[in-house]
Each structure stands twice: as C-alpha cells, then as structure tokens.
C-alpha positions in Angstrom: 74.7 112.7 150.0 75.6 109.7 147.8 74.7 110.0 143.9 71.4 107.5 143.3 72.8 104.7 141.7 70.0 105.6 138.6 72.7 108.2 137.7 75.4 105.7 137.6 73.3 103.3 135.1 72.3 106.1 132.9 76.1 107.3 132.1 76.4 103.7 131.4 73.5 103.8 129.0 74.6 107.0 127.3 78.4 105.4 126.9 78.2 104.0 123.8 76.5 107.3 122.2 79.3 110.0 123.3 81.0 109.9 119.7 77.7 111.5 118.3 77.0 113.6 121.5 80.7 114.9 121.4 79.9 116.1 117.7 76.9 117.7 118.4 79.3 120.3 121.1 80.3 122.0 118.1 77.0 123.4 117.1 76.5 127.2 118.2 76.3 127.7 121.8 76.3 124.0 122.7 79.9 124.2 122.8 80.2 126.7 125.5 76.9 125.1 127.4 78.4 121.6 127.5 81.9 122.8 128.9 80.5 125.3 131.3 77.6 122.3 132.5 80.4 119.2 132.6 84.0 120.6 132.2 84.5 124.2 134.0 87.4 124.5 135.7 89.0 120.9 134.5 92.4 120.2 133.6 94.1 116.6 132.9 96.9 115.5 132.3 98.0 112.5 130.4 101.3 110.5 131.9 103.2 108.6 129.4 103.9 105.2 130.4 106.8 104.8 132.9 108.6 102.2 130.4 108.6 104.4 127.1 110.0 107.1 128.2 113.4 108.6 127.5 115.2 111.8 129.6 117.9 113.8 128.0 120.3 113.9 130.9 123.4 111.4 131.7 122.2 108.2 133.1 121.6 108.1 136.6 121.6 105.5 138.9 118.5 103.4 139.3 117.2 104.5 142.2 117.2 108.2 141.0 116.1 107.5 137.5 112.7 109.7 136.9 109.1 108.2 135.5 105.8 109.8 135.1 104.2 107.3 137.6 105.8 109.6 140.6 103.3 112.2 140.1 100.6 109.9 140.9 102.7 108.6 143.7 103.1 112.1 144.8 99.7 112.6 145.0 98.7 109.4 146.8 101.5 110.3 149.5 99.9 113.8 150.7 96.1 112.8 150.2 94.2 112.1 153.6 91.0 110.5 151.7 91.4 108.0 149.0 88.9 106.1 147.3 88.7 103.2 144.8 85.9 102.1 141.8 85.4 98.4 142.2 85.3 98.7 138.7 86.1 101.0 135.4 82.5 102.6 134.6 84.0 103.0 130.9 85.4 99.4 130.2 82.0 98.1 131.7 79.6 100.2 129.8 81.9 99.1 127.0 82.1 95.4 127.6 85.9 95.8 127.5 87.2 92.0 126.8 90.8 93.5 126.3 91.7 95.2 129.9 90.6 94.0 133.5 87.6 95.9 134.1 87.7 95.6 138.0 90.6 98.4 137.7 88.7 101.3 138.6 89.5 105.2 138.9 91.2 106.4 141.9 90.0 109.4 143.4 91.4 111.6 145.9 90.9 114.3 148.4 87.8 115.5 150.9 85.0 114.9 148.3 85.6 111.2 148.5 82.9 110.8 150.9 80.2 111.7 149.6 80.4 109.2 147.2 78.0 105.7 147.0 80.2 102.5 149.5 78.4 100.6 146.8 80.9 101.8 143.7 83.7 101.6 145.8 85.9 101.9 149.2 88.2 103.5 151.1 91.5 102.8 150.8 94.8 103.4 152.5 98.1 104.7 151.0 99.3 101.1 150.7 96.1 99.7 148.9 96.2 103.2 146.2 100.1 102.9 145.7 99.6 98.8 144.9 96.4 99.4 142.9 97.8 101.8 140.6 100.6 99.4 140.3 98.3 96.6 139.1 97.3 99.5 136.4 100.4 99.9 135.3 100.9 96.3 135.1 98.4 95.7 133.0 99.3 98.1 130.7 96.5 100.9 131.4 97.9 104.8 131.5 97.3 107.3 133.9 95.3 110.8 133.4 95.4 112.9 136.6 93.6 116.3 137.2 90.5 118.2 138.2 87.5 116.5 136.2 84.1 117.8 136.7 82.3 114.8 135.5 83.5 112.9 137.9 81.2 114.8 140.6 78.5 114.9 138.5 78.0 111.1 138.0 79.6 110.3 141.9 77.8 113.0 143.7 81.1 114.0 145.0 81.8 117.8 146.2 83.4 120.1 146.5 85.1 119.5 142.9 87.9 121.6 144.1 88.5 118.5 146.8 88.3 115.9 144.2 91.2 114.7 142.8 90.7 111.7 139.9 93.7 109.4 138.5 92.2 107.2 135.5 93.7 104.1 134.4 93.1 104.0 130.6 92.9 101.3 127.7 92.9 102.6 124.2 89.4 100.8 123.2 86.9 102.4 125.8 88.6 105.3 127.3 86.1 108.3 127.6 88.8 110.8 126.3 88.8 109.2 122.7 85.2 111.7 122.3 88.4 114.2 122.0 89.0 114.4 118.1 85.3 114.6 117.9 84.2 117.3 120.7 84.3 121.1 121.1 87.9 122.5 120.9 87.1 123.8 124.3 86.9 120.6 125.8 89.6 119.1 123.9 92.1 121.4 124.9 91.7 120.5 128.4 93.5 116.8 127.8 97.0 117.5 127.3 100.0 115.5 126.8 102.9 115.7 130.1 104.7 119.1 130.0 107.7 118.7 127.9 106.8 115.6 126.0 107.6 114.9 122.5 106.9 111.7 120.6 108.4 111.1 117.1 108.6 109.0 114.4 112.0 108.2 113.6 113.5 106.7 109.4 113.5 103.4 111.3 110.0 103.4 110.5 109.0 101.3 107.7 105.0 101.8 107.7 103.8 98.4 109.0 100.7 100.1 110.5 100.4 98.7 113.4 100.5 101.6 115.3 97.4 102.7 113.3 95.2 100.3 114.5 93.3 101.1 117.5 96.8 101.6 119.8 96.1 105.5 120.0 93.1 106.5 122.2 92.7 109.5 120.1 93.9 108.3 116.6 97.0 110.6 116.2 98.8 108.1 114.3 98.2 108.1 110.7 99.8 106.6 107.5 101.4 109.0 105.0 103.2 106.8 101.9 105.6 104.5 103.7 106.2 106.3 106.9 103.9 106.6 110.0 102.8 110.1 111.2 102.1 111.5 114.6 98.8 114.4 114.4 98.3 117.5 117.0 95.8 115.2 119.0 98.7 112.8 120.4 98.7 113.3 124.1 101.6 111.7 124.7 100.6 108.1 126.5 103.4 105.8 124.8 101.7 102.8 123.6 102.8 103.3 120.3 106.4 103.4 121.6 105.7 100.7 123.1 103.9 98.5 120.0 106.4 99.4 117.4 108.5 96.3 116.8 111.5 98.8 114.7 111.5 100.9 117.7 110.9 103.8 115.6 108.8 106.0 117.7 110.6 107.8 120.1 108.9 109.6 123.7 111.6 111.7 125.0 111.6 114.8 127.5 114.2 117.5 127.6 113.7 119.0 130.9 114.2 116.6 133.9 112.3 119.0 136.2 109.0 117.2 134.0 107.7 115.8 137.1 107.7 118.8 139.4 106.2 120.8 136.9 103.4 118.5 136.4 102.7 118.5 140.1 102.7 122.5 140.3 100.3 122.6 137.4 98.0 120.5 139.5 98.0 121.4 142.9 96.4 124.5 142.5 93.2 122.9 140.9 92.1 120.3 143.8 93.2 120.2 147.3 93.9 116.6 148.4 95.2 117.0 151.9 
C-alpha cells in the first residue's frame, strides 16, 4: 500500500530543520537509534560528473572513453520496474530557484509499486535513460545506492528491491546534513571508488569554490591556496567552477566503473 500523502508533507515540513536534527544524532544513543530507525543497511555512492573527470590511461577513442554516468545507465538497462518523482521533494521543500525542481529521483527495482501514482509514474528504459540525461544537463549529480529513507517517506518495500539514483544541486541536497550528523551515517555517503580531487599551484585563492559549490563544504581557504577536507565526496563541481582549472578529479584505475557496480548490486535487487 501507497505511503498517505500526510507522510510526504511532513518530510517537507521537517526539511528545513535537518541541520539541527542531524546534530542532535550525536548525542548518546541517538546516534545508533537514528541509523538503525532510517539508515540500516544503506550505502550511496556519489558519481562525479561525467565532464570533470580525468582517467590515467592513454586516450581512447570516443566511443570507448569511460564516465561515471554508465553506472546509472547500467542500472536503468537491467531494471524491470522504474519509477519517476514528478518532482525533487528536497529542492521543493527548499524552494530551490537555482535547479529545475520538476527533476525528481529515479527509483528502481520491485518496490516501485507500492509507491503513491500521485508522486510519480512509471517509466520505460527510454523515458529513465533521457530523464537522467536532462539531470545531467542541468548540471545536477548523481548518488546511487540502497537508501532506507527512501521507503520510509514512499511506502516502498522491500528496501532490498529499491534502488534510488538522486539528481543533486549543491543548495538543497539532503546529504549536506553530512558534516553535521552521526559519523555513522556520514560514512555511508562516499565519494566513487578510486577518486581523488586536488588542488593543484594553479590555484590562486579566488574563493569561489568556497561559496556554496560544495554540498558538504570540503573546500576551505587556507592563506592563498584553496583546500579540499575529508568530507569531499568527490561530485566535481568545483572542477568544474574553477576558472584556473586548478582542481583536478582524476581516477587511476579504469576498472572504476565495474567496481562501483559490484559494490552495489549486492545491496538492492533491480531485476
């Protein structure tokens, strides 16, 4: 059975309050309560964006070349049920006036139908593969894993059939509660396997990548150099942003994407 919609409108409410609620998890025994009650068993994964990123390996030739988009693809190809939010529940509880809040979460696998035909549809592969296009396009980023919230506030079950694939802005993204919740949460939001993101001497401390670019404020300034923290998760945008090109997003290993997919398909069935 559907989620009442009541539950939907009350997440809404709460929204703008989950700074203070994420530093309350660190009290005694709220932090082990609040990720056994809304974040047992998850695991996401942050994908960098597709045009930031740089591989280690001789070129290739364009239609070989590798981007973190393909896991999502990957996942859209397999899944038999796919579903889309009409709208981002985060970017409309915040009032978002900076990213098109019609772009809603994708969701994936069995569990899909239990949720409310008034949040969202069905979709085919076509429709996922071009909406999380349009994400892209408009500059959003892509987190992909098992997320338990996501069948609290839906309804949808099992969680273990519920795949979800968020399309981010920096300003109302859920996962900026990270630098403020329990460690035990936190750690469950991690940057792609293999990523690294650096600041290179090109940088000449302009700050812009300081101001409100990182969802979870890794970037810092320390004399006349910007400085990358332990909470980056490895999105991009500050690649992306810096007009030196001083920050650099590189991965080593090529085999990035299949590892990301094995590190996920144990956690939600899709098919």
């Amino acid at each position: 059975m559907a989620r009442p919609l009541w539950m939907v409108e009350l997440t809404k409410r709460l929204f703008p309050a989950r700074f203070r609620l994420a530093r309350w998890t660190h009290l005694p025994v709220l932090d082990r309560l609040t990720e056994l009650m809304l974040f047992k068993d998850d695991d996401m994964v942050c994908l960098p964006k597709d045009n930031v990123i740089t591989i280690r390996q001789p070129i290739l030739p364009q239609e070989d070349v590798v981007v973190p988009s393909q896991v999502v693809d990957h996942f859209i190809d397999r899944a038999n049920h796919l579903w889309i939010m009409d709208r981002c529940i985060c970017r409309d509880a915040s009032h978002c006036q900076d990213y098109p809040t019609e772009l809603g979460c994708l969701f994936l696998g069995e569990a899909v139908a239990h949720m409310d035909p008034r949040l969202g549809r069905r979709v085919t592969r076509a429709e996922a593969h071009a909406h999380v296009a349009r994400c892209r396009e408009a500059g959003l980023v892509h987190m992909i894993g098992r997320n338990k919230l996501d069948t609290i506030w839906t309804g949808a079950h099992p969680g273990h059939k519920l795949l979800t694939v968020c399309n981010c802005c920096p300003c109302c993204c859920l996962w900026k509660i990270l630098p403020d919740i329990t460690p035990r949460v936190s750690s469950k939001v991690t940057r792609m396997p293999g990523v690294q993101v650096t600041v290179t001497d090109a940088c000449k401390g302009c700050k812009l990548c300081t101001r409100d670019i990182c969802f979870v404020g890794a970037l810092s300034l320390n004399g006349k150099q910007a400085v990358i923290g332990e909470t980056c998760r490895g999105c991009g945008r500050c690649v992306d942003v810096c007009p030196l090109d001083a920050i650099e997003l590189t991965v080593e290993d090529t085999r990035f994407i299949e590892q990301t997919i094995a590190r996920i398909e144990p956690l939600v069935d899709v098919t």
